[in-house]
C-alpha positions in Angstrom: -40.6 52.2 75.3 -37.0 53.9 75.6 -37.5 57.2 77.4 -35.7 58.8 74.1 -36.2 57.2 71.1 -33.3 57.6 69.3 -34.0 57.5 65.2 -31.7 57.9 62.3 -33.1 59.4 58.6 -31.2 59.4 55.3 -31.4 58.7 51.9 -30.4 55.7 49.5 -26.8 56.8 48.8 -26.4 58.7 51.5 -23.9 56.7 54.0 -27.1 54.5 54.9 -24.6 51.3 54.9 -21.7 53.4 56.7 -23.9 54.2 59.7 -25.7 50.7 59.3 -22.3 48.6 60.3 -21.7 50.9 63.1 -25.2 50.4 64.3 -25.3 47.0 63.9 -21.7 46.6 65.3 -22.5 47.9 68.7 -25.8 47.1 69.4 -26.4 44.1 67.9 -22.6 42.6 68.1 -21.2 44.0 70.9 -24.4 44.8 73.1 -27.4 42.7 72.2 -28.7 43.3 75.3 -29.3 46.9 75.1 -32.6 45.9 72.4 -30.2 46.2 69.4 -30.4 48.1 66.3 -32.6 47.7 63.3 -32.7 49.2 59.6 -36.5 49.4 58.3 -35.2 50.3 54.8 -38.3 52.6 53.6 -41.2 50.1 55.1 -42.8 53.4 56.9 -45.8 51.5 58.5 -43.5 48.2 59.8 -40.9 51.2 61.3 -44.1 53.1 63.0 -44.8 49.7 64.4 -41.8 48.6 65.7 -39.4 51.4 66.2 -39.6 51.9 70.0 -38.4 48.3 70.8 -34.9 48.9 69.4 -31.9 51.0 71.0 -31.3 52.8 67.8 -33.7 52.3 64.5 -33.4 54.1 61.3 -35.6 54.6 58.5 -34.5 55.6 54.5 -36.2 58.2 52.2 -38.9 59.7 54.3 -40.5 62.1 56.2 -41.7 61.3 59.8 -44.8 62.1 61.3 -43.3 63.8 64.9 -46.6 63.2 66.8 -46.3 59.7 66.6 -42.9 59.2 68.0 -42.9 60.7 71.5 -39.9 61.5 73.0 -37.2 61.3 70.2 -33.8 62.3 69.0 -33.2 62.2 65.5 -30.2 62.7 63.3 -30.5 62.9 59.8 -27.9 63.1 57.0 -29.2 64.9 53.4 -27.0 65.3 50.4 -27.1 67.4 47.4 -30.2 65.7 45.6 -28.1 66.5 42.5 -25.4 64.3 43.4 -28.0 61.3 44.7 -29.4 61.5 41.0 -25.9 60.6 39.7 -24.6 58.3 42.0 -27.8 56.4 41.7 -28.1 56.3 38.3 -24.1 54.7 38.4 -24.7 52.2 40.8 -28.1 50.9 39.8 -26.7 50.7 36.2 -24.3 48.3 37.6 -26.7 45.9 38.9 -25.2 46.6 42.4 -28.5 45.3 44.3 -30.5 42.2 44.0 -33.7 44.7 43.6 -32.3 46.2 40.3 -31.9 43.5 38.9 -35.7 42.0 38.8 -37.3 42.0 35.8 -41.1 44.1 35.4 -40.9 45.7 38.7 -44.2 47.2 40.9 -44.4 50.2 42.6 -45.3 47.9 45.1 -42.3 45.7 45.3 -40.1 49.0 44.8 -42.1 50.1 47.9 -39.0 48.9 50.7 -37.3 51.7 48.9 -40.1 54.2 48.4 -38.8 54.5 44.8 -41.3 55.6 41.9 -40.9 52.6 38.8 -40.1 55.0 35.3 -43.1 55.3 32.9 -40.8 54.5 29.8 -39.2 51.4 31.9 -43.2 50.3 33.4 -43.9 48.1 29.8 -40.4 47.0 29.0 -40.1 43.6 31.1 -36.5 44.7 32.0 -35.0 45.6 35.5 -34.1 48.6 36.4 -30.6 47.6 35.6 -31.4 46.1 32.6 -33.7 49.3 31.7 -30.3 52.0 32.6 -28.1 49.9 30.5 -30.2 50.0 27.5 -30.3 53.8 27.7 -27.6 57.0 27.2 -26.6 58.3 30.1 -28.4 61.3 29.8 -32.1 59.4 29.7 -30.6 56.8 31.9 -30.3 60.5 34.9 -33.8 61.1 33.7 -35.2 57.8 34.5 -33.2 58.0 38.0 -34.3 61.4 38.7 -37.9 60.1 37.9 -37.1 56.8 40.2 -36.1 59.8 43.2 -39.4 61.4 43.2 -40.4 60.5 46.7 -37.3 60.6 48.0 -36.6 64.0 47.0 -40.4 65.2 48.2 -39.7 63.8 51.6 -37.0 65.9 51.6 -38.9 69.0 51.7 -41.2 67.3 54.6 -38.9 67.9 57.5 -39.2 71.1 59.4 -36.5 73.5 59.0 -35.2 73.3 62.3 -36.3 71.3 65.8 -34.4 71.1 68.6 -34.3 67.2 68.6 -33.7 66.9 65.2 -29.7 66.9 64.4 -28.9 67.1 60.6 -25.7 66.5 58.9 -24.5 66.9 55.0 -23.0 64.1 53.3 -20.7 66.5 52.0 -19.3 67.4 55.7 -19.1 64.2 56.5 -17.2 62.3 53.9 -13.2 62.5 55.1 -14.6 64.0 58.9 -16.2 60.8 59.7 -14.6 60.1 63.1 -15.4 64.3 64.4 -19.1 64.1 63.0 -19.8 60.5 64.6 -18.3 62.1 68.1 -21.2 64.9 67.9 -23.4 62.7 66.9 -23.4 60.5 69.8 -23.0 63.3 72.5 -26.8 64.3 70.6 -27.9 60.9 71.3 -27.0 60.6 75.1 -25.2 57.8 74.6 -23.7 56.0 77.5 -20.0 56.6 78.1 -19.2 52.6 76.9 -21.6 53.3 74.2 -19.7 55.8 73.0 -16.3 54.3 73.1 -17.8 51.9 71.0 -19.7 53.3 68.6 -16.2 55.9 68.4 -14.3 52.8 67.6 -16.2 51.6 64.8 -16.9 54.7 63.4 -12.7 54.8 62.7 -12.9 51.3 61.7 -15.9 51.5 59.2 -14.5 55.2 57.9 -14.6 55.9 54.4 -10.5 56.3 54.2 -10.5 52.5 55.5 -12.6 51.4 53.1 -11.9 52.7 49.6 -12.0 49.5 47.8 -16.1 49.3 48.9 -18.1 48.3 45.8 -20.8 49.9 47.5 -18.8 53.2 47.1 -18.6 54.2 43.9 -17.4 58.1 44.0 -17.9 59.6 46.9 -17.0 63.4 45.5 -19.2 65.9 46.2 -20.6 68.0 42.7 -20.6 65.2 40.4 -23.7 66.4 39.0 -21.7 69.4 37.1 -19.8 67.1 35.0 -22.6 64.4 34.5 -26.0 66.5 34.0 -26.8 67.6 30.4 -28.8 71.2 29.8 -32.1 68.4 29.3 -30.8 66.6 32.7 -30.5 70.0 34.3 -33.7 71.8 33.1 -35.5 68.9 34.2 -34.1 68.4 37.8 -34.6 72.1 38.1 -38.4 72.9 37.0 -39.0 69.9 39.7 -36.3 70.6 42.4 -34.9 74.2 42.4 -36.5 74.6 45.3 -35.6 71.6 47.2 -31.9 72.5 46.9 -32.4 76.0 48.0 -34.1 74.9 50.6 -31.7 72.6 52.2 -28.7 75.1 51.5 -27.2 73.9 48.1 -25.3 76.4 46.0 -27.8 75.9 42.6 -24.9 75.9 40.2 
């Protein structure tokens, strides 16, 4: 085992793919030798398992259990949960994933993604896809905000602060990428060619660069004021009020 596990959180929509090419670009591309990089999507048990034989691993949409990580660092980027619901509900709409597009989904195989299947959708034989497109937007945020559930309670696992534990906003990230990425791996203890690298890439893989993404769709942050209706917005909030006072969100 590494003497410092370094570990990387976020969310689905959260610059998971953004820090994934860096990642992947440095350790696995340019150093393979260093035990390389590996994403475990939301498969909690398979990261418990194999996270201390990589340089870097990173895990999606949960909370982690400290006690069984020893000697860590871990960074973790959070964004408005308001603002996942919408740009969710856009891109899985679109069919943007293979997942979405499955028909009669499990919790089980939605499990790589810790996502919760909608009760309406659970008897339709549609995809999720499938199941968005057939709805108006406003049930279509509904059925996202119901697919978030576990997302948005692992959320509110973390502890409010730790010294190992580095968290950034999406919002403070977006159009700072190069700054934020510097900090981050000064946290890590990178080594000084690690760093040039992982500097380097995180320029090259920068959201400015790469505005024609399909796996961007808006990266603005307070979308959810134009796109949640007074339903959308009572029901996020009788769930979630909390949650986004809790991680420092504005609520309106």
């Amino acid at each position: 085992m590494a003497d410092v596990q370094l570990i990387h959180c976020s969310y689905h929509k959260c610059l998971t793919a953004y820090y994934g090419r860096i990642m992947d670009a440095v350790f696995n591309r340019c150093l393979p030798w260093s035990a390389g990089y590996r994403h475990y999507n939301s498969h909690l048990e398979d990261f418990y398992d194999g996270f201390d034989r990589h340089r870097v691993a990173s895990v999606n949409n949960r909370a982690l259990d400290l006690d069984r990580l020893g000697r860590f660092r871990i960074s973790r980027f959070i964004r408005d949960p308001r603002d996942l619901v919408v740009s969710g509900y856009f891109y899985h709409k679109r069919g943007a994933e293979p997942w979405v597009t499955t028909p009669s989904p499990t919790d089980d195989d939605w499990y790589f993604a810790n996502g919760v299947v909608p009760e309406g959708m659970r008897a339709t034989g549609l995809s999720f896809a499938q199941y968005l497109q057939s709805l108006p937007d406003e049930e279509g945020l509904l059925a996202e905000l119901e697919f978030r559930t576990l997302h948005f309670e692992s959320m509110a696992g973390w502890p409010a602060e730790h010294p190992d534990i580095i968290t950034y906003r999406y919002e403070d990230i977006i159009g700072n990428e190069a700054a934020v990425f510097r900090e981050l791996f000064e946290f890590y203890g990178l080594s000084p060619l690690e760093r040039r690298l992982c500097n380097y890439f995180a320029r090259r893989y920068s959201m400015r660069r790469r505005a024609a993404d399909p796996h961007i769709r808006n990266p603005l942050s307070g979308q959810w004021r134009k796109h949640f209706t007074r339903r959308v917005r009572q029901a996020f909030d009788a769930r979630y009020a909390g949650l986004v006072n809790q991680l420092g969100y504005p609520s309106d």
